[in-house]
MIDO-329187 format. One line per field, with one value per atom (N, C-alpha, C): residue number from 1; residue in three letters; atom name; z, x, y. Coordinates in Angstrom, 3 decimals. Each point is the difference from the previous one (the first is absolute). Layout:
<tikols>
n (NUM,...)
res (ALA,...)
atom (CA,...)
zz (Z,...)
xx (X,...)
yy (Y,...)
</tikols>
This chain:
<tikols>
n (1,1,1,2,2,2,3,3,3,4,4,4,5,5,5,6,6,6,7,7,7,8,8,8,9,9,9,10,10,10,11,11,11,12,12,12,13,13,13,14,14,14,15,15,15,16,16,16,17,17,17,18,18,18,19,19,19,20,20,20,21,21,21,22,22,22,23,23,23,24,24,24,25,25,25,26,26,26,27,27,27,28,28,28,29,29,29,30,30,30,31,31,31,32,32,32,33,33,33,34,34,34,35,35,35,36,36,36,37,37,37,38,38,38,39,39,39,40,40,40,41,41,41,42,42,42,43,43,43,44,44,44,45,45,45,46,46,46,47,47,47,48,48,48,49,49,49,50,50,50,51,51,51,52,52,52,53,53,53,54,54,54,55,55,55,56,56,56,57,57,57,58,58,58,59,59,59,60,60,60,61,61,61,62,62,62,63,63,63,64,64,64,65,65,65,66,66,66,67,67,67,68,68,68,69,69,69,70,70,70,71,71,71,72,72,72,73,73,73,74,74,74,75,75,75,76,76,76,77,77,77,78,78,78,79,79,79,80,80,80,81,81,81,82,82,82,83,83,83,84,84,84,85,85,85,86,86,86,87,87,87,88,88,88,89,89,89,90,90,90,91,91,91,92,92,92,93,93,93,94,94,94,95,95,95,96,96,96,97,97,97,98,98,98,99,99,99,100,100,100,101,101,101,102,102,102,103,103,103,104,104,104,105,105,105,106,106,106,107,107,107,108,108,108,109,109,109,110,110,110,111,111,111,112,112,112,113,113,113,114,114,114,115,115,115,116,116,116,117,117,117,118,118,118,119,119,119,120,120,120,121,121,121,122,122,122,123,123,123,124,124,124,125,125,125,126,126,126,127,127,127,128,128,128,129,129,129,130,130,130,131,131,131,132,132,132,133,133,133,134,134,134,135,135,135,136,136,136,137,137,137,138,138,138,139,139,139,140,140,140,141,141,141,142,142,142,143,143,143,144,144,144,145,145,145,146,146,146,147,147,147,148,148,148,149,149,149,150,150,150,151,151,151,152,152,152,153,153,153,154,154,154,155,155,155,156,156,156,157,157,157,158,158,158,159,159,159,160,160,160,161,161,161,162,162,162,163,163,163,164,164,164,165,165,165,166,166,166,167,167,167,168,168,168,169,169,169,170,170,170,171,171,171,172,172,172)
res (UNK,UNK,UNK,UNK,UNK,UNK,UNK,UNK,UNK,UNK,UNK,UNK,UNK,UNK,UNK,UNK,UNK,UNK,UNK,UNK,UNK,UNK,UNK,UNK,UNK,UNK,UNK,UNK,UNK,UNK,UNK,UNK,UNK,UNK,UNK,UNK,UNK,UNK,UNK,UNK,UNK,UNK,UNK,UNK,UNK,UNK,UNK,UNK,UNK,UNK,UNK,UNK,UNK,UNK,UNK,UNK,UNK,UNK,UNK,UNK,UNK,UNK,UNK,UNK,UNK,UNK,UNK,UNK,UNK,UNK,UNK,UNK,UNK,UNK,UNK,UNK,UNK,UNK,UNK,UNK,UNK,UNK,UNK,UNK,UNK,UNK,UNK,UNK,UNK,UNK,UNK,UNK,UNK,UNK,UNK,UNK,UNK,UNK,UNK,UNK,UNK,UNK,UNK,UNK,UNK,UNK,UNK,UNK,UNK,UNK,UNK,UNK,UNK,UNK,UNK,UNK,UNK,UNK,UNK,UNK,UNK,UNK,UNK,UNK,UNK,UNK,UNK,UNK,UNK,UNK,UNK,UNK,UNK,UNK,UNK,UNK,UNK,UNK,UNK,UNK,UNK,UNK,UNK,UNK,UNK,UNK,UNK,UNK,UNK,UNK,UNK,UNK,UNK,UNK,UNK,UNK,UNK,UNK,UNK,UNK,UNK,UNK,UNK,UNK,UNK,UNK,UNK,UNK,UNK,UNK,UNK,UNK,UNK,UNK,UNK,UNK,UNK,UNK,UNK,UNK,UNK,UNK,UNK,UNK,UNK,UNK,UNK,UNK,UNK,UNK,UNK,UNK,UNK,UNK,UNK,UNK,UNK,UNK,UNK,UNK,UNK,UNK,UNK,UNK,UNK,UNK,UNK,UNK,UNK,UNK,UNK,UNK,UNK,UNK,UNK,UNK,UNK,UNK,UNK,UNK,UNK,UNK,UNK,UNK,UNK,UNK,UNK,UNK,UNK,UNK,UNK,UNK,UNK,UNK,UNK,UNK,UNK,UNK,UNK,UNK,UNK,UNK,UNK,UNK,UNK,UNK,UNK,UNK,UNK,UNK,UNK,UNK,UNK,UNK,UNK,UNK,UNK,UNK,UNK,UNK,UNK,UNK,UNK,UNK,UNK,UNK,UNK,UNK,UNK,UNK,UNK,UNK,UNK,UNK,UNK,UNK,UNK,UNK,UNK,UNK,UNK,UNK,UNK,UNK,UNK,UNK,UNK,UNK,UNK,UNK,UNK,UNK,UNK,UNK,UNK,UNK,UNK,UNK,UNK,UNK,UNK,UNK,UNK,UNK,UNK,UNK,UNK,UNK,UNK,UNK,UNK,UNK,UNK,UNK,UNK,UNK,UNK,UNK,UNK,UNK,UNK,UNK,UNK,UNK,UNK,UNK,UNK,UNK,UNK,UNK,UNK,UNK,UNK,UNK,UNK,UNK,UNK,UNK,UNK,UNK,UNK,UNK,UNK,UNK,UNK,UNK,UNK,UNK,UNK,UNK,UNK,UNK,UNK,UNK,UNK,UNK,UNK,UNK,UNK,UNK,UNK,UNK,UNK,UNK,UNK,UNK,UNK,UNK,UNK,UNK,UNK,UNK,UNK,UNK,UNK,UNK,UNK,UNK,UNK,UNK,UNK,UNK,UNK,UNK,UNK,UNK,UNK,UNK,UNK,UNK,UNK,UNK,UNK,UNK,UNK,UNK,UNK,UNK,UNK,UNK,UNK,UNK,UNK,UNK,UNK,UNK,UNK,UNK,UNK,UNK,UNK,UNK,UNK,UNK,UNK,UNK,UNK,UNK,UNK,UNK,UNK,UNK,UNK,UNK,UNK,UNK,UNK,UNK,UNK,UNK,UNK,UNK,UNK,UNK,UNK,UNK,UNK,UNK,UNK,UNK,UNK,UNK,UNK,UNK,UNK,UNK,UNK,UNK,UNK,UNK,UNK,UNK,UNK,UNK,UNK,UNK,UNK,UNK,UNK,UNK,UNK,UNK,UNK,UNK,UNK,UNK,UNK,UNK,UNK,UNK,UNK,UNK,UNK,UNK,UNK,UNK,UNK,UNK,UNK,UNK,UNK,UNK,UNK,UNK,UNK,UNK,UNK,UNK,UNK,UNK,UNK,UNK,UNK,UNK,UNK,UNK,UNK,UNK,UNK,UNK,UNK,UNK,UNK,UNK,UNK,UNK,UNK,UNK,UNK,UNK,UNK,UNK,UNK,UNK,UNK,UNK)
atom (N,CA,C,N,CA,C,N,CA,C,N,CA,C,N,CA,C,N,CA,C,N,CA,C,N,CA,C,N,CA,C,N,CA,C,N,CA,C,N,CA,C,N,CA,C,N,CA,C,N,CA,C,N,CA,C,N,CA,C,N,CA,C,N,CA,C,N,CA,C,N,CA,C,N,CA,C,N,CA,C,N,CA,C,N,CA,C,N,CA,C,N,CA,C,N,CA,C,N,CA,C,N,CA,C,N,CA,C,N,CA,C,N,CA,C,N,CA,C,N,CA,C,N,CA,C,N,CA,C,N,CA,C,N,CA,C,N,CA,C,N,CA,C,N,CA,C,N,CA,C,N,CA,C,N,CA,C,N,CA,C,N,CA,C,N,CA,C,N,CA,C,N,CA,C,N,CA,C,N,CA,C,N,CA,C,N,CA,C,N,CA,C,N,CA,C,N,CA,C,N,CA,C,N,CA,C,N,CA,C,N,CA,C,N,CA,C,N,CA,C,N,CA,C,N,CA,C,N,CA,C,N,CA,C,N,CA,C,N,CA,C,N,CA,C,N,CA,C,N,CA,C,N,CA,C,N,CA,C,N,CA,C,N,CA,C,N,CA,C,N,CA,C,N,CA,C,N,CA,C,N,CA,C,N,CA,C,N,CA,C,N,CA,C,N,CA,C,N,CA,C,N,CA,C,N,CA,C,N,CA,C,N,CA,C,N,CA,C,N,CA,C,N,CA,C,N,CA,C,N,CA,C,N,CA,C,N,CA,C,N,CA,C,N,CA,C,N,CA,C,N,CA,C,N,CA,C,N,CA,C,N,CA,C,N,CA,C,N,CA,C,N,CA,C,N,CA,C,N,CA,C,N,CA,C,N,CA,C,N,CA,C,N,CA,C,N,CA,C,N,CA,C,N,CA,C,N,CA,C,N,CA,C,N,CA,C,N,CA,C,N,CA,C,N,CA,C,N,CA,C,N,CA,C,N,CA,C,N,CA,C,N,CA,C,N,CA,C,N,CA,C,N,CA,C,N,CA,C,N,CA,C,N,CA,C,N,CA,C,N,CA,C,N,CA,C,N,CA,C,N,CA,C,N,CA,C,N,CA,C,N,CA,C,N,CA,C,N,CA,C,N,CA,C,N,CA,C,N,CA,C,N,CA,C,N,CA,C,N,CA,C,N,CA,C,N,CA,C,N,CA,C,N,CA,C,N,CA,C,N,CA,C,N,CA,C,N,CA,C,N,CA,C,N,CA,C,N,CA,C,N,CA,C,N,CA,C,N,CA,C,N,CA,C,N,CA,C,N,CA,C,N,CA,C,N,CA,C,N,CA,C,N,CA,C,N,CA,C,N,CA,C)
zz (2.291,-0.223,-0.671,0.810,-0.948,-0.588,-1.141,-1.077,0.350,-0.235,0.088,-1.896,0.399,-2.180,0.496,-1.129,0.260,-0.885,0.176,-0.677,0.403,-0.771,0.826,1.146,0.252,1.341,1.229,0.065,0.697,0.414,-0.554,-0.270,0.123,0.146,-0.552,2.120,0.249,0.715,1.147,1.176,0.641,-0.015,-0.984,-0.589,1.381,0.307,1.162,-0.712,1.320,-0.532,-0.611,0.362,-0.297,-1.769,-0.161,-1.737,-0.692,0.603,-0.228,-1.026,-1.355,-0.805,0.767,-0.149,0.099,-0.883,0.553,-0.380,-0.981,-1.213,0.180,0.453,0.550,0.494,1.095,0.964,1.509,0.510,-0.070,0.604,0.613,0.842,0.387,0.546,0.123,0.370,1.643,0.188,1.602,0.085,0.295,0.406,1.703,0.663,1.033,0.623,0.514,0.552,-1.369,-0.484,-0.658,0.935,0.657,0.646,1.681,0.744,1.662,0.296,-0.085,0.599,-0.564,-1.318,-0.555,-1.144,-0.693,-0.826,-1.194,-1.211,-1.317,-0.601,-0.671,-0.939,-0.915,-0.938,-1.658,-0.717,-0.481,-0.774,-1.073,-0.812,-1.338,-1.421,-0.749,-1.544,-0.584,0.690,-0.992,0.803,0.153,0.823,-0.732,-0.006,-0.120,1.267,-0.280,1.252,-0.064,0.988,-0.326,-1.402,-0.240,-1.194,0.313,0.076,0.476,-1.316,-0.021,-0.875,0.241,-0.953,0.135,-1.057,-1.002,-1.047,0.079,-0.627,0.199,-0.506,0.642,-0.005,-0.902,-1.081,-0.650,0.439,0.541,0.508,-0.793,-0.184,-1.079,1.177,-0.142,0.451,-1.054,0.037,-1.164,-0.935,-0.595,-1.418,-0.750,1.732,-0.067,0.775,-0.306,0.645,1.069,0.879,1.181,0.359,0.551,-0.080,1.870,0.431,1.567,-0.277,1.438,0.116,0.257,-0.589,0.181,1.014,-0.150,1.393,-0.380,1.078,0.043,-0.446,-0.494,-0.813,0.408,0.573,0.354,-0.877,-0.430,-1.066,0.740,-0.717,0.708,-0.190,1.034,-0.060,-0.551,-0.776,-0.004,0.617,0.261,0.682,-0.270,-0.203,-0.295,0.940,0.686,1.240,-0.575,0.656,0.050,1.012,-0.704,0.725,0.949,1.201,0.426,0.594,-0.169,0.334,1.880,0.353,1.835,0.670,-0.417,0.436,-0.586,0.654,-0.189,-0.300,-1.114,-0.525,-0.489,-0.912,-1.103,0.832,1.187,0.671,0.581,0.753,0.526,-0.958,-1.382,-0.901,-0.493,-0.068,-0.581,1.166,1.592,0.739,-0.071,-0.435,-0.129,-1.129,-1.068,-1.239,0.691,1.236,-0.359,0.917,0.698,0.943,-0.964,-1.240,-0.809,-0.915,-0.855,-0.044,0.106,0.807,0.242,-1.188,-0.702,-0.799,-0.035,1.237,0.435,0.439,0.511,0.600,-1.624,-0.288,-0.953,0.196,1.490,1.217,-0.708,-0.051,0.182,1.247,0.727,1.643,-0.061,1.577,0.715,-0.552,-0.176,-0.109,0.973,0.892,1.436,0.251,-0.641,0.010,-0.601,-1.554,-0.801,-0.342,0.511,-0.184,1.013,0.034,0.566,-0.546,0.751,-0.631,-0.511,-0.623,-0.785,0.229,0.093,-0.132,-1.201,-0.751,-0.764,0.416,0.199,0.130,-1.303,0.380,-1.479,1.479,-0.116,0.466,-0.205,0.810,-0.787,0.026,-0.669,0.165,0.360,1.514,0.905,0.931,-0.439,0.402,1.075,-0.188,1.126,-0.674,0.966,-0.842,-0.524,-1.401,0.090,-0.250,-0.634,-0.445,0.205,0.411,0.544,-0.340,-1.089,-0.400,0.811,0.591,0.407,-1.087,-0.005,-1.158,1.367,0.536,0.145,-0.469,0.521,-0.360,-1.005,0.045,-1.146,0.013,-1.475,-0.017,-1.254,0.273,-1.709,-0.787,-1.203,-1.063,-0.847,-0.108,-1.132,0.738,-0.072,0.622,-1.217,-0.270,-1.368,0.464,0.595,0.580,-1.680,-0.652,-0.835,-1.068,-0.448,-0.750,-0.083,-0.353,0.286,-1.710,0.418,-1.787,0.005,-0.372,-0.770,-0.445,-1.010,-1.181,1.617,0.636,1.154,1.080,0.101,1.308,0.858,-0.433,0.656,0.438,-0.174,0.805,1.072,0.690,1.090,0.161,0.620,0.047,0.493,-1.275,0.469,0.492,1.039,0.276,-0.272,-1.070,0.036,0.577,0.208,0.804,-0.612,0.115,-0.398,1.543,0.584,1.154,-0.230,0.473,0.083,1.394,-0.205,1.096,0.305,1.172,-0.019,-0.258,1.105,-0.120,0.054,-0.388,0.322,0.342,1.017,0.641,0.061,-0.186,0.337,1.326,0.985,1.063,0.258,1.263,0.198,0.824)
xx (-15.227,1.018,1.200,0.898,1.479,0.701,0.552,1.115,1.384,0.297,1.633,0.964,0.227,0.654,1.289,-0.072,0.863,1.281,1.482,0.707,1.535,0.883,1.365,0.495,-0.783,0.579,-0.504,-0.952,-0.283,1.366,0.658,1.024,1.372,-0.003,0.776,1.042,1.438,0.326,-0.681,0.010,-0.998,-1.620,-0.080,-1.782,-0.119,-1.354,-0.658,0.232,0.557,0.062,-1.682,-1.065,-1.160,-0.009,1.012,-0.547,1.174,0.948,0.976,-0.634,0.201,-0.592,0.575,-0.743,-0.109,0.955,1.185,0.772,-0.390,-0.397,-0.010,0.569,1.676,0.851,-0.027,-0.777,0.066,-1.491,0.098,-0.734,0.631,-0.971,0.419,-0.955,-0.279,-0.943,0.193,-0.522,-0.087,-0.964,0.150,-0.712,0.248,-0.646,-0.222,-0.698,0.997,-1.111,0.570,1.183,0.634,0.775,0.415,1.742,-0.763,0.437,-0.486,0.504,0.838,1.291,0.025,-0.509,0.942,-1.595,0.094,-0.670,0.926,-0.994,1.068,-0.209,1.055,-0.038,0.358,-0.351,0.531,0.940,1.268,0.222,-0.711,-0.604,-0.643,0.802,-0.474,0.924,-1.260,-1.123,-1.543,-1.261,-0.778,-1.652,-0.785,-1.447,-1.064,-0.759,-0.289,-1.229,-1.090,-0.679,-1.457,-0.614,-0.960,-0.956,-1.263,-0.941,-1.332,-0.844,-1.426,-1.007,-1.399,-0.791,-1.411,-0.676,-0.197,-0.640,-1.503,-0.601,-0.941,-1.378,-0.983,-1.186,-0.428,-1.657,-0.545,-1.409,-0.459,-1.594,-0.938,-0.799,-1.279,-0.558,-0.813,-0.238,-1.142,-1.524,-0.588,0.503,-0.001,0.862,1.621,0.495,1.227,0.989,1.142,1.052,0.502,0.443,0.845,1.341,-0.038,1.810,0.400,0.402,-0.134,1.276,1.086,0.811,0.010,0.638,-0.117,0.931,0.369,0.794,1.159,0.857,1.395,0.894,1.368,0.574,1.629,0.640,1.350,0.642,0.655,1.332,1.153,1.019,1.165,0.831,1.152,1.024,1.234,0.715,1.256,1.500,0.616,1.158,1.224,0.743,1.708,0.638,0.617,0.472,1.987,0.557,1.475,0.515,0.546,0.362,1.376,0.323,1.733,0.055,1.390,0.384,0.413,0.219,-0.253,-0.996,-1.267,-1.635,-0.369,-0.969,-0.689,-1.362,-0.239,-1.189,-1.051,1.031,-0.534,-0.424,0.246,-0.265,-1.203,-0.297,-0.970,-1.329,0.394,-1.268,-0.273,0.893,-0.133,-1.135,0.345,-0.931,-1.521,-0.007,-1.366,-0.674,0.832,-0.733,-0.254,0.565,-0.055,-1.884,0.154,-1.118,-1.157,-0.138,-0.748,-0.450,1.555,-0.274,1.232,-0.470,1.647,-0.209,0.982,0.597,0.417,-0.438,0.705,-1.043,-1.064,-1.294,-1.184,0.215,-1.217,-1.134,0.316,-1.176,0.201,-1.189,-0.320,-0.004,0.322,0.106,-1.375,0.311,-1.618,0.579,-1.031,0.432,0.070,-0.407,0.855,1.378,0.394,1.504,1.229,-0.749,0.629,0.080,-1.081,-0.421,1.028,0.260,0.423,-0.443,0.514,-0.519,2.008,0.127,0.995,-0.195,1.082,0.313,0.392,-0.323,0.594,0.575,1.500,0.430,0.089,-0.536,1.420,0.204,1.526,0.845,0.055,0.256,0.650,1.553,0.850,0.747,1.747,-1.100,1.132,-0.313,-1.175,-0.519,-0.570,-0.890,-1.129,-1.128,-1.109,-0.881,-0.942,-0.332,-1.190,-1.104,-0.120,-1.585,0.335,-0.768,-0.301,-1.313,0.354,-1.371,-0.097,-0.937,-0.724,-0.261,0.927,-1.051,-0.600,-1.085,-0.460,-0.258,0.038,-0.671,1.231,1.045,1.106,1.000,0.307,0.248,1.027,0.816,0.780,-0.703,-0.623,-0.591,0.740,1.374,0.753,1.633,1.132,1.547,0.645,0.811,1.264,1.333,0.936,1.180,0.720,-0.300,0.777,0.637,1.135,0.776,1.995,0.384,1.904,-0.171,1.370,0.663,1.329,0.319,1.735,0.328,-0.790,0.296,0.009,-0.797,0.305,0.630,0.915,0.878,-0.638,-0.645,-0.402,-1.731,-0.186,-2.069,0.378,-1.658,-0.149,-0.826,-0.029,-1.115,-1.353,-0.825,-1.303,-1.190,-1.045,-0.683,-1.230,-0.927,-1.425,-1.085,-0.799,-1.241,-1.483,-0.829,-0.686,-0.932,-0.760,-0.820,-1.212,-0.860,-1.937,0.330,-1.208,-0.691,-0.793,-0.761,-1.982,-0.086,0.640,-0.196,0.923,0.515,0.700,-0.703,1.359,-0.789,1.490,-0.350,1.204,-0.576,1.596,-0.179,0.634,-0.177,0.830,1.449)
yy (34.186,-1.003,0.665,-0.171,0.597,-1.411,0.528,-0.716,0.550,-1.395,0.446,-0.419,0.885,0.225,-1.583,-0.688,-0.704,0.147,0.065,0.554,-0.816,0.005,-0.426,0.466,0.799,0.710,-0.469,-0.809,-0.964,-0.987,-0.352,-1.108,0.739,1.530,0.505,-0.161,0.195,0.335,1.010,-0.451,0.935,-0.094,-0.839,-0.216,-0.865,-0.448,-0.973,-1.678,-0.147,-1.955,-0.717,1.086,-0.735,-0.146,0.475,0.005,-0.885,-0.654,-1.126,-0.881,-0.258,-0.857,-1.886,-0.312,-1.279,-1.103,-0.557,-0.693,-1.773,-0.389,-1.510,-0.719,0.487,-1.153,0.018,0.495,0.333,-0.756,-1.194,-0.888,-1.471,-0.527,-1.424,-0.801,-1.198,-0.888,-0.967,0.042,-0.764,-1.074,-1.075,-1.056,-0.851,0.604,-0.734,-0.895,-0.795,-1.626,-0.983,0.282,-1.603,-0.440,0.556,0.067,0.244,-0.887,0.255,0.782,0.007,1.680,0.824,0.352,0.856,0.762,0.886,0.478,0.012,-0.047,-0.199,0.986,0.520,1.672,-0.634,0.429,-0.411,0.884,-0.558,0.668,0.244,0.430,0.317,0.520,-0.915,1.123,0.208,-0.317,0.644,-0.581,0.785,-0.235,0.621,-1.248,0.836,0.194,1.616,0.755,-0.493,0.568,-0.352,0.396,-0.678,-0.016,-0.873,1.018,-0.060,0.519,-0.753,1.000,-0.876,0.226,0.095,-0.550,-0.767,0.133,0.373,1.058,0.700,-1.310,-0.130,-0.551,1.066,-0.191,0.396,-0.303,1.220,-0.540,1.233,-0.774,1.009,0.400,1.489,1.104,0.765,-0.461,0.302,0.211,0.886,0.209,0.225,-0.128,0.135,-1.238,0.029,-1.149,1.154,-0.372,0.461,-0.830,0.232,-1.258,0.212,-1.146,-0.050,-0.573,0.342,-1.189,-1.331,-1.457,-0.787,-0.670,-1.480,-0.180,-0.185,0.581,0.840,-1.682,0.284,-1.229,0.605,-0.438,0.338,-1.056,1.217,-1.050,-0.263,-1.394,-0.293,0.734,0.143,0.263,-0.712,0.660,-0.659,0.544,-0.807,0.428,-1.136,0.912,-0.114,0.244,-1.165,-0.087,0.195,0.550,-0.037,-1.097,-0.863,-1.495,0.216,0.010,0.509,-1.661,-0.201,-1.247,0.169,0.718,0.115,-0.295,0.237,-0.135,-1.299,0.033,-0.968,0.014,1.315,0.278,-0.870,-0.445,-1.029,-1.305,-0.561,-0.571,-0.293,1.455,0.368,0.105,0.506,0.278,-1.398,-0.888,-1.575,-0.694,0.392,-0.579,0.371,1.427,0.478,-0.736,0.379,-1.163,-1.341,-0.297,-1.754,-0.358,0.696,0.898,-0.001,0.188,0.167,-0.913,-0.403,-1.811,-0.723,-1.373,-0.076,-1.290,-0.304,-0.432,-1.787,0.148,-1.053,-1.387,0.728,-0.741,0.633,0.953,0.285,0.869,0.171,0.820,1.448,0.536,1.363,0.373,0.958,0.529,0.885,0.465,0.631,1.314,1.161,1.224,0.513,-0.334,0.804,-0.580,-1.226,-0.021,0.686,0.621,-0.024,2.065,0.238,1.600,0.308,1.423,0.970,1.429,1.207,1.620,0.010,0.563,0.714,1.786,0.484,1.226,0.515,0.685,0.719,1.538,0.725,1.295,0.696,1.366,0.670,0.746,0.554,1.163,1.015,1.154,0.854,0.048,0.710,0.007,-0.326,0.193,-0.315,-1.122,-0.955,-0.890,-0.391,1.540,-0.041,-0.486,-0.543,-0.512,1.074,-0.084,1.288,-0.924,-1.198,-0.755,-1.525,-0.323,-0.911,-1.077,-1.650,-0.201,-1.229,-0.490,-1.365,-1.016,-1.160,-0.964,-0.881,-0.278,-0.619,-1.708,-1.211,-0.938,-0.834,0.607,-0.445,-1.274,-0.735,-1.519,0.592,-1.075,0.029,-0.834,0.298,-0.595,-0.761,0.623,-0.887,0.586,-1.451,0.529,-0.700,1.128,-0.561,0.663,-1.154,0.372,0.649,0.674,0.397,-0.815,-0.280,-0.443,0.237,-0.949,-0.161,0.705,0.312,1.301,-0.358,-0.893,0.385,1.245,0.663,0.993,1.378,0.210,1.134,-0.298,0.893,-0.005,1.354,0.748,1.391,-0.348,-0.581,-0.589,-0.436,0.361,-1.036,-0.636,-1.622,-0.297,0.607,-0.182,0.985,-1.216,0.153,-1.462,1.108,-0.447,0.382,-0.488,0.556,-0.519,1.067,-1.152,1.018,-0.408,1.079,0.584,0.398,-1.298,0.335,0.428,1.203,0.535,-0.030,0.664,0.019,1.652,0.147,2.081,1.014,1.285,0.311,1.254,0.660,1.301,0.880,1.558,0.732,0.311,-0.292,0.158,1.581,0.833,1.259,-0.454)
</tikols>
């Protein structure tokens, strides 16, 4: 097995793009199947990735404990949507919530109405894709169109959501 020394020179001019550190601001989200025509990209000012784990079971083993994995628990996501007054984002994410409960009748909806898979990207760069995650099974859990500011003239409306999943997977 050979090692490779890792060093700035990796990164350095001339170095191989394989060693390009990984940007936080070079991502974006996709949801398809709100919109008949169209697929939705998000602007984002903040996401959470996946977050997966295990809490370990404790099973006796004659004289000893052993520890097994237990069953897998995907945490939510949250997301900070960038609101633009041209689109009709906020629109579209209001119908999904309503899909879920509408407000109006009191109904909880089917989860095959209300689920979809979500994309998660990061980029590199120059905004090719390098990773690619699957949320599977995904609903907005909670929508807060933000809030109005006198005191800022430089914000934008931000719309949060927070995002249950069932699974997520990095895709290639």
């Amino acid at each position: 097995m050979s090692t490779v020394p890792l060093s700035s020179n990796f990164i350095a001019p001339g170095g191989s793009t394989r060693w390009e550190p990984q940007r936080t601001f070079n991502y974006y989200i996709q949801i398809p199947g709100l919109a008949a025509d169209r697929v939705i990209m998000l602007a984002c000012e903040s996401a959470d990735f996946p977050k997966v784990n295990n809490a370990p079971i404790t099973v006796g083993y004659f004289n000893d404990e052993v520890k097994v994995a237990g069953r897998a628990k995907v945490e939510n996501a949250t997301v900070v949507i960038r609101d633009w007054c041209t689109e009709v984002v906020a629109k579209y994410l209001a119908d999904w919530r309503r899909k879920v409960y509408d407000p109006e009748s009191g109904a909880i909806g089917f989860a095959s109405d209300y689920k979809h898979d979500i994309y998660l990207f990061w980029t590199d760069p120059q905004a090719g894709h390098d990773r690619q995650f699957k949320l599977t099974g995904a609903w907005p859990q909670s929508l807060d169109f933000g809030k109005g500011d006198h005191t800022q003239d430089a914000d934008i409306v931000k719309v949060n959501m927070t995002i249950t999943y069932d699974f997520a997977f990095i895709l290639e």
